[in-house]
C-alpha positions in Angstrom: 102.0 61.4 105.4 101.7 63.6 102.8 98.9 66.3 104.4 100.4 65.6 108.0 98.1 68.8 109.3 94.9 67.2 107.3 93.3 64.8 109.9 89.8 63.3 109.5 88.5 60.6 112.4 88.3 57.3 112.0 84.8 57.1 111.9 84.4 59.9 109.8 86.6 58.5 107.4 84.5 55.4 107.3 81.5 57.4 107.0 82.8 59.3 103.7 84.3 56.2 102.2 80.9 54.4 102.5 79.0 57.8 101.1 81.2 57.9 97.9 80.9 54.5 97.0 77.4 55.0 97.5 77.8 58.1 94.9 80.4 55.9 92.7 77.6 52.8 92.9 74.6 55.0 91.4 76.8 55.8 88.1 77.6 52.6 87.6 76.1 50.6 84.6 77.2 47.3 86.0 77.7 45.5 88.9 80.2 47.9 91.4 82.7 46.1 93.5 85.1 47.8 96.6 87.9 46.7 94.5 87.6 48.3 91.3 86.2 51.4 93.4 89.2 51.7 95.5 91.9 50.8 92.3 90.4 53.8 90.7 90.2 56.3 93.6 92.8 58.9 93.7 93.3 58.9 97.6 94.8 61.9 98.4 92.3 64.3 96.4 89.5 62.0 98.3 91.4 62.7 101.4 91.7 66.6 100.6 87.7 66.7 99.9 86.6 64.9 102.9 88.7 66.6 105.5 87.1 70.0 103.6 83.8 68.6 104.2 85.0 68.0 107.7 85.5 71.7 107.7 89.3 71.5 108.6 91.2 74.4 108.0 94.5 72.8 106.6 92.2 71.5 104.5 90.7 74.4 102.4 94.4 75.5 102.9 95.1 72.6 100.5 92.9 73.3 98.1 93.4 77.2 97.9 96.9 76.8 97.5 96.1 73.5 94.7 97.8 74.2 91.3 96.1 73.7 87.5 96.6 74.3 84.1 99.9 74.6 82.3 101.5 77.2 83.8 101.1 75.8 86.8 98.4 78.5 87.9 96.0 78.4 91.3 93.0 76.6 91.1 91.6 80.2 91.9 93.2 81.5 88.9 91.9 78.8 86.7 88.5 78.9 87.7 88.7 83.1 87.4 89.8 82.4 83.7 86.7 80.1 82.9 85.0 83.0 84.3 86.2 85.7 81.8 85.6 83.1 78.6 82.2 82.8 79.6 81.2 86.2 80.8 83.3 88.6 78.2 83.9 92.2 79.5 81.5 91.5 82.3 84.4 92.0 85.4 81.6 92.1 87.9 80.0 89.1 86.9 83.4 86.9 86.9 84.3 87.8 90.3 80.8 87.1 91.6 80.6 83.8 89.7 84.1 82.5 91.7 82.6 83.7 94.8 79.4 82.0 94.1 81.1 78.8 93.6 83.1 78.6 96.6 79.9 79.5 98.8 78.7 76.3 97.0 81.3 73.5 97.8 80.0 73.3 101.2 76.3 74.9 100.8 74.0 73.4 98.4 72.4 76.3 95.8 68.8 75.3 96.5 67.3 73.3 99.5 67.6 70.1 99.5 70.3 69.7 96.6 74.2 68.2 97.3 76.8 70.9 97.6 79.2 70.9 95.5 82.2 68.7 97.2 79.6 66.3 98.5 79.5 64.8 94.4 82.6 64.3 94.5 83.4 60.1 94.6 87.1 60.3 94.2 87.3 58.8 90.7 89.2 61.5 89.1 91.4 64.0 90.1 89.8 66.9 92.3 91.3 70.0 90.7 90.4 69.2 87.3 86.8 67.8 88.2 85.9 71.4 90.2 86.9 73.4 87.3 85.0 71.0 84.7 81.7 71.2 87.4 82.3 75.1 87.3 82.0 75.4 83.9 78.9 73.2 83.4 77.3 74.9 86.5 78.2 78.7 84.4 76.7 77.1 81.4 73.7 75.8 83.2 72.5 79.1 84.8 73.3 80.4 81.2 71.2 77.8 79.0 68.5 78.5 82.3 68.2 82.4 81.3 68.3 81.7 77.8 65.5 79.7 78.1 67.1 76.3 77.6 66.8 73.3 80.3 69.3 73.1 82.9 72.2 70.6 82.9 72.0 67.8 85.4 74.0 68.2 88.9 76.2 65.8 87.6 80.0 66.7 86.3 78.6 65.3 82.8 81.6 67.2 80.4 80.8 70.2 78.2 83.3 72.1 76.2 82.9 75.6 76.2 81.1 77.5 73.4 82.9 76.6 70.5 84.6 78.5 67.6 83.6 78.1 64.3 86.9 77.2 63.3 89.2 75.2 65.9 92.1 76.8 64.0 91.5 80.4 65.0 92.0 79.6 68.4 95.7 78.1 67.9 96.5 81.1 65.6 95.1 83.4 68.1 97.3 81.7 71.0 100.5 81.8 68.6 100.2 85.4 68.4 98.7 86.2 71.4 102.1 84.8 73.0 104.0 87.0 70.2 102.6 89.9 71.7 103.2 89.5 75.1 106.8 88.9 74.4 106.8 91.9 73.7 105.8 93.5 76.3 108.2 95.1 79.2 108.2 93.8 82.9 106.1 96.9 83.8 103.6 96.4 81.0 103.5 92.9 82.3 103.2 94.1 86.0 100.1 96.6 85.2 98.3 93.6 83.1 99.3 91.1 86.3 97.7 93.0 88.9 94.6 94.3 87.3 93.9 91.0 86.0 95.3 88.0 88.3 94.6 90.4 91.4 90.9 92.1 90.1 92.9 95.5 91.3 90.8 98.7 89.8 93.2 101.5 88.3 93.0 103.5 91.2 94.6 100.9 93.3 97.0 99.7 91.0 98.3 103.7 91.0 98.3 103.9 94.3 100.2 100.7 94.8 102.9 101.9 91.9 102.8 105.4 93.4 101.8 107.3 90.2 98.9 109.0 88.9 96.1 107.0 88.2 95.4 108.6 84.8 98.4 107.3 83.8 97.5 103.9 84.8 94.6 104.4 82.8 96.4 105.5 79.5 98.7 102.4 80.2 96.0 100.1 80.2 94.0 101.9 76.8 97.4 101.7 75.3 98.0 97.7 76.0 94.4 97.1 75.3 95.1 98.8 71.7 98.1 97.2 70.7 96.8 94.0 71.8 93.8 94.3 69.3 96.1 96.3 66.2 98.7 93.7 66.6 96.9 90.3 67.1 94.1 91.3 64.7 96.7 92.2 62.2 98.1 88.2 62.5 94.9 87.1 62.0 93.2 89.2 59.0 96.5 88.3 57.5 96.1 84.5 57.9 92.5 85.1 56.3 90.0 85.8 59.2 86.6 86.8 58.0 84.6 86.9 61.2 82.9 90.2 61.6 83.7 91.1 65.5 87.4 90.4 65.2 87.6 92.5 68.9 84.9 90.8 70.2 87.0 87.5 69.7 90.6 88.3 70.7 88.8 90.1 73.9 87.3 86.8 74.7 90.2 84.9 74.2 92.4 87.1 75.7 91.4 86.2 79.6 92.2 82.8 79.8 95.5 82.7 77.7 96.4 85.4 79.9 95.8 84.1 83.4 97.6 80.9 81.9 100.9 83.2 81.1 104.1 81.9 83.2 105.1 85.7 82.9 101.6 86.8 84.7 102.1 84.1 87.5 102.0 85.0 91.1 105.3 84.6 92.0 107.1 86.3 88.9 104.7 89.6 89.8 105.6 89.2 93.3 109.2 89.5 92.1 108.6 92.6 89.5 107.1 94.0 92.5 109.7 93.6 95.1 112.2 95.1 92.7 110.5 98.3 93.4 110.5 98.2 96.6 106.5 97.0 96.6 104.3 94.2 98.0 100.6 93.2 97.2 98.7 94.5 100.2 97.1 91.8 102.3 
């Protein structure tokens, strides 16, 4: 009742019901039973991933349009900011590593492996469990070129690579958040779509209808004051790491694509105040 256009078959519905208890029984340390399976399922999720393995396209509707994170963000978005935490000032390699991961839900990476939504068993909730698997499948292919063994393909948790100090992260948030207040709806616009959207300057200036050098001193200018005036907060509160930029840089994606003020719909607003709309 509450995906009316999701429909999965009977049969098929058996079929993935006895597959992830089948994937739910392996992890087990004791004795599984149906019951304790099926008290601990979240249905709907389970639902969501089987009729996407079913290759429905109300479906993968669903799960484009799921929300995470705080701000109530798209699972796209979420998964984009892992992306920039764990690839700093490498743009091209945080698209490609969403796009990568969506080819894999439904296409295992190597022959013979599970694709990605086929682990899924339905004991925790979906949106949360593909962003967790995301990061440990980043940090894999990272430990892999580093030299280090691979991570199983299970959704075993990692944190990311952790700060020195857990408290420079909350100070960095604090005034992080200080400095986008301060910011105008335009400077928030500019930020919006060349981060949420992955627009270049060019398009961003042609969107706006101005010159794109002046999208580009824009974008040096917020870049600048975000480094003088966060920095600032934190070399007064004592900070003696030696690649202060380095740090706020890396921080910066994710708090950002986490912003209520950078969400889709308030930039779709900004936008139709000027008489604008994201092209399709």
């Amino acid at each position: 009742m509450q995906l009316p256009a999701v429909r999965v078959t009977p049969e098929r519905f058996e079929f993935h019901l006895q597959r992830t208890f089948d994937l739910y029984r392996a992890k087990e340390s004791g004795p599984p039973s149906w019951e304790r399976y099926l008290d601990n399922r979240y249905a709907l999720d389970w639902f969501l991933a089987a009729a996407c393995l079913e290759g429905s396209t109300p479906a993968w509707q669903c799960l484009f349009a799921a929300r995470a994170g705080r701000s109530d963000c798209l699972l796209v978005d979420a998964l984009r900011a892992r992306a920039v935490r764990l690839y700093p000032r490498n743009e091209e390699r945080q698209d490609s590593a969403v796009t990568e991961f969506w080819s894999h839900l439904l296409v295992s990476e190597t022959p013979g492996s599970v694709p990605v939504l086929a682990r899924y068993d339905g004991q925790r909730p979906l949106v949360p469990w593909l962003i967790r698997v995301f990061q440990n499948w980043h940090i894999s292919q990272l430990r892999q070129h580093g030299g280090v063994q691979t991570l199983p393909e299970d959704d075993v948790m990692l944190p990311l690579p952790a700060e020195a100090d857990g408290r420079w992260h909350e100070a960095f948030c604090l005034a992080a958040r200080e400095y986008l207040q301060e910011l105008s709806e335009g400077e928030m616009l500019i930020l919006g779509l060349r981060l949420r959207y992955r627009m270049s300057q060019r398009e961003v200036a042609t969107l706006l209808g101005v010159h794109e050098g002046t999208i580009s001193r824009q974008t040096t200018h917020l870049r600048d004051r975000c480094l003088d005036a966060i920095g600032q907060r934190l070399v007064a509160q004592g900070w003696t790491g030696e690649d202060l930029s380095g740090f706020v840089l890396t921080e910066m994606g994710s708090l950002l694509m986490d912003d209520p003020g950078l969400s889709a719909e308030r930039l779709a607003r900004a936008l139709a105040a000027r008489g604008k709309t994201l092209p399709s």
